[in-house]
VMD Tcl script that draws the C-alpha trace (Angstrom):
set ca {
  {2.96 -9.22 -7.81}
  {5.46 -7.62 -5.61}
  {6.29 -9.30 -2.21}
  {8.13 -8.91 0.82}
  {8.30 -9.80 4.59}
  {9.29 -7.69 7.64}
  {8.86 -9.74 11.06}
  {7.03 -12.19 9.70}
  {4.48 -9.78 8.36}
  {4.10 -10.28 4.43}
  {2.95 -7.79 1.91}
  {1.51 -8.79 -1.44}
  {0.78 -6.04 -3.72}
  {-0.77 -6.08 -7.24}
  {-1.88 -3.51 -8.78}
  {-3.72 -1.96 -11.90}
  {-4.83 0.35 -14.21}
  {-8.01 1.93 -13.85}
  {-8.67 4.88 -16.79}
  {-7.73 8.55 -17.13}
  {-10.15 11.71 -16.90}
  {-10.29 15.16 -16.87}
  {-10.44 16.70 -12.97}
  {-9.93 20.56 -12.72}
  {-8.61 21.12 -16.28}
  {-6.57 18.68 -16.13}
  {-5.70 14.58 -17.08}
  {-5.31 12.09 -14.10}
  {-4.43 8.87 -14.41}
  {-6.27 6.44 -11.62}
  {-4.39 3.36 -10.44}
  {-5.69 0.28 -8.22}
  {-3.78 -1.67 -5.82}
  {-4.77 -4.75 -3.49}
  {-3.06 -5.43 -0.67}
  {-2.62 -8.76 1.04}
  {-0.76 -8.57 4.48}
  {-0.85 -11.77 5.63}
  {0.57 -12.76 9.60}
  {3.16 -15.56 9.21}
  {4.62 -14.85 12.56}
  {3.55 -16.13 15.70}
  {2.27 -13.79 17.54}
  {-1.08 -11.73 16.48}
  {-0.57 -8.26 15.57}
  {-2.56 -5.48 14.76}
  {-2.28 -2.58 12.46}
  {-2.64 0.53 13.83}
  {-1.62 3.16 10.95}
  {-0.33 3.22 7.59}
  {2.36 6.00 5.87}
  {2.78 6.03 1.87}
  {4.56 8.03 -0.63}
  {3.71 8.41 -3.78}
  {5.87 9.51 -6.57}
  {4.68 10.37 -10.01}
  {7.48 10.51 -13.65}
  {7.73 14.08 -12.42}
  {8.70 13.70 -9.48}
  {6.00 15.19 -7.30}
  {5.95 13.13 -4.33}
  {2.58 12.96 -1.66}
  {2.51 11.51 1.45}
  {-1.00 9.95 2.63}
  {-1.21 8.67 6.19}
  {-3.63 8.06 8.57}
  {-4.93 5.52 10.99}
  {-5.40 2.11 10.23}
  {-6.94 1.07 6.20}
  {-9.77 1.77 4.44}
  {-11.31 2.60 8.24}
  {-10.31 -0.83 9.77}
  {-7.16 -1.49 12.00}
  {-7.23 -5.18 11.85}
  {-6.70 -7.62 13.77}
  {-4.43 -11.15 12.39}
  {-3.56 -13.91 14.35}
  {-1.13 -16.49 13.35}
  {-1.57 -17.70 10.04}
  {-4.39 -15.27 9.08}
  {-4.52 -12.52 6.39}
  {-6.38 -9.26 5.67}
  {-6.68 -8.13 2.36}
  {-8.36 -4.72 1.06}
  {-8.25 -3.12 -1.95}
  {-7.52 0.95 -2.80}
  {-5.87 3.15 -5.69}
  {-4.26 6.95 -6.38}
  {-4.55 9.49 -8.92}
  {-1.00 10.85 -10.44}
  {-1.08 13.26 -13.04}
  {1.39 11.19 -15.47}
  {1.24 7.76 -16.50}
  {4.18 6.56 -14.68}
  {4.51 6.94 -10.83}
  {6.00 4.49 -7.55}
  {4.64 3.76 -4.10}
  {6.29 3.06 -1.01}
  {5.87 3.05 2.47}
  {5.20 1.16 5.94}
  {2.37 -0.06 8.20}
  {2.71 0.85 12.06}
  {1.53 -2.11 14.09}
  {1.70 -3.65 17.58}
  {2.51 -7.02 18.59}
  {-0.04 -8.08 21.71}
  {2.41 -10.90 22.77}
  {5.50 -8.17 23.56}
  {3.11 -5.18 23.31}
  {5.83 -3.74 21.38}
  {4.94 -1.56 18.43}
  {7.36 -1.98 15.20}
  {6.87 -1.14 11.26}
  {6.32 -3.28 8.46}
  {8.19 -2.21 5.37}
  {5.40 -2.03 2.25}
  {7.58 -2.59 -0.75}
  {8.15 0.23 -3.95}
  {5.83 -0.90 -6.32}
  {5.47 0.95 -10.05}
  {2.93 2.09 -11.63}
  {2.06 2.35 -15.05}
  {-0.76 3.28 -17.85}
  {-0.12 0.25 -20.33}
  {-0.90 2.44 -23.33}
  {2.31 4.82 -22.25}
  {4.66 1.44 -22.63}
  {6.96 0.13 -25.58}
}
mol new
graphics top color blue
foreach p $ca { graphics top sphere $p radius 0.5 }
foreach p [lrange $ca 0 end-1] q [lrange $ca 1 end] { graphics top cylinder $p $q radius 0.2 }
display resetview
């Protein structure tokens, strides 16, 4: 599990391998990821957007954003979490995500970013 906290927002992230298959002529390899993000501030924020990059061993890079996740912008109060789960397609076994969620503090009304840590990922049949 990787971890980290930006103004008292943390991010959990685990993630996993899902299968390959054929798409246009070609393999993909589908990962999984849940994502915990978890309010230890206190203030309640929301999250308004998210922005991810996603690098594959070849380095071909995409960038996915969009508002909110998986069609909610939630809502956390002190002390509570939201957690949702999603995935990618790379076209090698080995890739890396990154990237941050835009949210907005109701206390300060201020908006800031939470950092969403580089995590790997990797088909467990392409390891030593």
């Amino acid at each position: 599990m990787i971890q980290q906290v930006t103004r008292g927002i943390k991010i959990s992230i685990e993630t996993n391998f899902e299968g390959t298959f054929y798409k246009n002529y070609r393999v993909h390899f589908a990962f999984g990821y849940k994502v915990t993000i978890e309010n230890q501030s206190k203030d309640s924020v929301q999250l308004t957007s998210r922005f991810w990059k996603i690098k594959d061993a070849l380095n071909r890079t995409e960038i996915v954003e969009g508002e909110g996740v998986i069609g909610k912008k939630p809502v956390l109060k002190p002390g509570e979490s939201h957690t949702y789960k999603s995935g990618c397609l790379l076209t090698s076994p080995f890739g890396a995500m990154s990237g941050f969620y835009s949210m907005i503090n109701f206390t300060s009304t201020r908006k800031f970013r939470v950092a969403i840590p580089s995590f790997k990922l990797s088909a467990p049949f392409a390891l030593n």
